[in-house]
N, C-alpha and C positions, 0 to 999 in steps of 0.2 A: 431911312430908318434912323430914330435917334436913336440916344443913349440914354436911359435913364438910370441916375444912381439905384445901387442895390439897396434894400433896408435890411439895416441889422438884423439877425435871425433872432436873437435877448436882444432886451430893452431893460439896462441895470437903472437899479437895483430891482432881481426878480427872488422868486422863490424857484428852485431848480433840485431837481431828483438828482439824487445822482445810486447808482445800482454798484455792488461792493460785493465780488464772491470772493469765497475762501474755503476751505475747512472749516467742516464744524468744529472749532476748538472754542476756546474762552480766548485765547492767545490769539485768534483771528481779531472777534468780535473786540477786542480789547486795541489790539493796533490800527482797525477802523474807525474805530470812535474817538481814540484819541486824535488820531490826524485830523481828521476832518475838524473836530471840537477846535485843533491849534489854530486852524484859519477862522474857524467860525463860532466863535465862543458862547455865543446866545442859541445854542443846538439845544433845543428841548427833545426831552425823552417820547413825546407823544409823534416827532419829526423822524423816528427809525421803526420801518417795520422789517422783521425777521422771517424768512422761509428756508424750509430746511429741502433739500431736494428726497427722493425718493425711497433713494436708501440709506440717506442720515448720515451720505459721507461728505457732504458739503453744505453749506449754508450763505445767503442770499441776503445780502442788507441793502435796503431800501430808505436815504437817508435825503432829507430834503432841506435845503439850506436856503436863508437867504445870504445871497452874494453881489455885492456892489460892486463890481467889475469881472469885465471878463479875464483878467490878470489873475484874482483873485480866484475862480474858479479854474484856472490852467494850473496855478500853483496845489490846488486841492490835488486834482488829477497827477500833476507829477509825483508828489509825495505818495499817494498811491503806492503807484505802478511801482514806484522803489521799495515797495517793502515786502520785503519776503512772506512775507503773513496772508499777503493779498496776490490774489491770481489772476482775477482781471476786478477792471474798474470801467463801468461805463456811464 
């Protein structure tokens, strides 16, 4: 049996979803977009779509970026998960 190298699972520079829950506040939406914006500054408005969950106590951002390294998308991720406004980020 040989070995064969693994291939990358992203090939940078791609375009990449990335999922953002919180609270529905403005304060959510507001420290999501700006983080994400600070790594990725060409984020067009037409690149985030919003869903609110069932009973309008939280809300689901859907933000799609392009990212030229996977550095670059781990840094998006961390800043995230650090901020208290966000509850999860996938």
């Amino acid at each position: 049996m040989t070995d064969t190298p693994k291939q990358p699972l992203l090939t940078f520079p791609c375009d990449f979803t990335i999922k953002v829950f919180g609270n529905a506040t403005d304060e959510f939406e507001a420290a999501a977009l700006s983080i994400v914006h600070k790594h990725a500054p060409n984020l067009s408005g037409r690149a985030i779509q919003a869903n609110m969950s069932a009973n309008g106590k939280y809300k689901a951002l859907s933000i799609t970026v392009n990212v030229d390294s996977r550095e670059q998308l781990d840094q998006i991720y961390r800043d995230l998960t650090a901020s208290p406004q966000i509850l999860m980020a996938l």
